[in-house]
N, C-alpha and C positions, 0 to 999 in steps of 0.2 A: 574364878577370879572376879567375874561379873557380881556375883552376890559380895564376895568381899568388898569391892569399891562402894557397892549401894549402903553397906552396915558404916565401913568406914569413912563416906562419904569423899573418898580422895581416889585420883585417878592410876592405875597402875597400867604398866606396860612391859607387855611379853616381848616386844620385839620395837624399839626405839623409829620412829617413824624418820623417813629420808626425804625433807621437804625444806628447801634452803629457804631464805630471803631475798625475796628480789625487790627491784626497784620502781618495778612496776608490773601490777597483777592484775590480772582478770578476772573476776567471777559471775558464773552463765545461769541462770537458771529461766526454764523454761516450761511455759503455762501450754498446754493443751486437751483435746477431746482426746485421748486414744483409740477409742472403739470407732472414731470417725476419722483416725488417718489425719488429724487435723490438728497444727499446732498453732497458735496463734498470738504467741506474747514471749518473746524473748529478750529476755530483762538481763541488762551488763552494768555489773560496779566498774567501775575502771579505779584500780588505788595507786595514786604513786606517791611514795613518800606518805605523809599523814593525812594527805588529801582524797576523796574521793567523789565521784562521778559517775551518779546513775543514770545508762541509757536504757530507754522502751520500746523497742520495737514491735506496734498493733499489727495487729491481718484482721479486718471487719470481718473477711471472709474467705474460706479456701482459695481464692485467684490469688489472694495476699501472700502466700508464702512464700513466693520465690522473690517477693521485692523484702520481705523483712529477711530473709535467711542473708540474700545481699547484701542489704543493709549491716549487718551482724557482720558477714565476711569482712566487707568496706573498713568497721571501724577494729578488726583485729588484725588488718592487714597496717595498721596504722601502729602496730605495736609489735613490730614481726620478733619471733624468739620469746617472747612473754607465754608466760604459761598462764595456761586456762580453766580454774577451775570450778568442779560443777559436782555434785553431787549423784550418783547413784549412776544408771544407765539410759536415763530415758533421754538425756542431752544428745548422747552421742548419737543412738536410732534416729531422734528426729532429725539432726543435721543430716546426716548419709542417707534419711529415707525424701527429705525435701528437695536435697542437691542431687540424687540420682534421678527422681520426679520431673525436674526442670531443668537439668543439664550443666548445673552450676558445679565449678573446683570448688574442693573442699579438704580433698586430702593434706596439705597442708595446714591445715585448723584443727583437722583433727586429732592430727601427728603432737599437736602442741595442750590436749586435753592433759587433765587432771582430776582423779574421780578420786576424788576425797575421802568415799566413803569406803575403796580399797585399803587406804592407808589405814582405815582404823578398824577393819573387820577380824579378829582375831589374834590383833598388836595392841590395840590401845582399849583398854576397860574403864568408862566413867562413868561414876558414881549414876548412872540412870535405865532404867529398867528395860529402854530400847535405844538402837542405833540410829532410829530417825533423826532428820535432819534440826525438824521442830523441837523435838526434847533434847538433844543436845546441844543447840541454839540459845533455847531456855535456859539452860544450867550454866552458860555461860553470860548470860546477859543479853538475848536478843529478845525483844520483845516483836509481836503480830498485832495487826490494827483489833483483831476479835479477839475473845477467848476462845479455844479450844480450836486453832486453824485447821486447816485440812484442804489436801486436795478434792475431795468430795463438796465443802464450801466453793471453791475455786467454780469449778464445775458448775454448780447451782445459778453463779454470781454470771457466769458467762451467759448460759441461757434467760436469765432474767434481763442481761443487756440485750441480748438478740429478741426476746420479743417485746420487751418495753423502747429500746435504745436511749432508756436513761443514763445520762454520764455518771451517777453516782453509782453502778455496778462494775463502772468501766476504772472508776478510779479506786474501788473499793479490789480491783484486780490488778492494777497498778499497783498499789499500796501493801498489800499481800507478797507480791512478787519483788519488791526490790527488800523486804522484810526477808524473806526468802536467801536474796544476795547477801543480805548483811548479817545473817547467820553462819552462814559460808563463812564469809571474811574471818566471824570471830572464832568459828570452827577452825581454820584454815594458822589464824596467826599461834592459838591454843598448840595445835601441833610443832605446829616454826620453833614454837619455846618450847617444846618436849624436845627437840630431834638434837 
């Protein structure tokens, strides 16, 4: 089915995606070290109605996570029953591995995820050679501040902050990451209008 959508350029679907509209939605994505246990940028569109609002939560460094993970809890406590959505699984680890780390509730945020990339692994085939978040962002109209983004770039952009502590890494990681959210969104509404 995947080759047919790329020949035919249009999206088909095995299995109709179950994703309502709501009135106000969340999307999480979340910048980190992996191999260092260390997450340090968690990035929130907040959409309600046609409006939207992006928040940045920095960590200069590991002490940082338990005041941004709060921070993050803080502002989705602020939208209780709103669903959450975030792409792949690395969201969900980082919250349960940071809030079990420093003793913060979470299960309730959790309860309220939405892994986007579930609804479309094996239901929704679009016209593009991988399921990444990037290329199907792309195809829908989300553009990245570089060509050719990547978590690998992301990574680079971090350590070049930590040992220059120039702001134009720190925003060039900003800027990346709310690109990120707003691929999501047009991921996220793409399905709204399939379902």
């Amino acid at each position: 089915i995947q080759a047919l959508a790329i020949r035919t350029k249009k999206s088909y679907l095995h299995e109709r995606p179950s994703l309502p509209v709501c009135p106000i939605e969340l999307f999480l994505d979340i910048e980190g070290i992996p191999d260092q246990d260390f997450d340090y940028l968690f990035g929130v569109l907040v959409k309600q109605g046609r409006k939207t609002r992006m928040h940045s939560f920095w960590a200069d460094e590991p002490a940082d996570e338990a005041r941004i993970l709060s921070d993050f809890l803080a502002l989705a406590a602020k939208y209780p029953d709103v669903p959450i959505y975030h792409y792949g699984r690395y969201e969900r680890r980082a919250i349960e591995r940071i809030a079990r780390k420093h003793g913060l509730r979470w299960k309730a945020v959790v309860r309220r995820l939405v892994n986007v990339n579930g609804l479309i692994f094996g239901k929704v085939y679009f016209p593009s050679r991988s399921n990444r978040l990037k290329d199907l962002g792309a195809l829908l109209g989300a553009s990245w501040p570089t060509p050719n983004p990547s978590g690998i770039e992301s990574l680079v952009w971090r350590y070049q902050w930590e040992d220059s502590g120039q702001s134009s890494f720190k925003m060039s990681l900003l800027a990346y990451n709310r690109a990120d959210c707003e691929a999501l969104r047009l991921l996220t509404e793409e399905l709204q209008f399939l379902s």
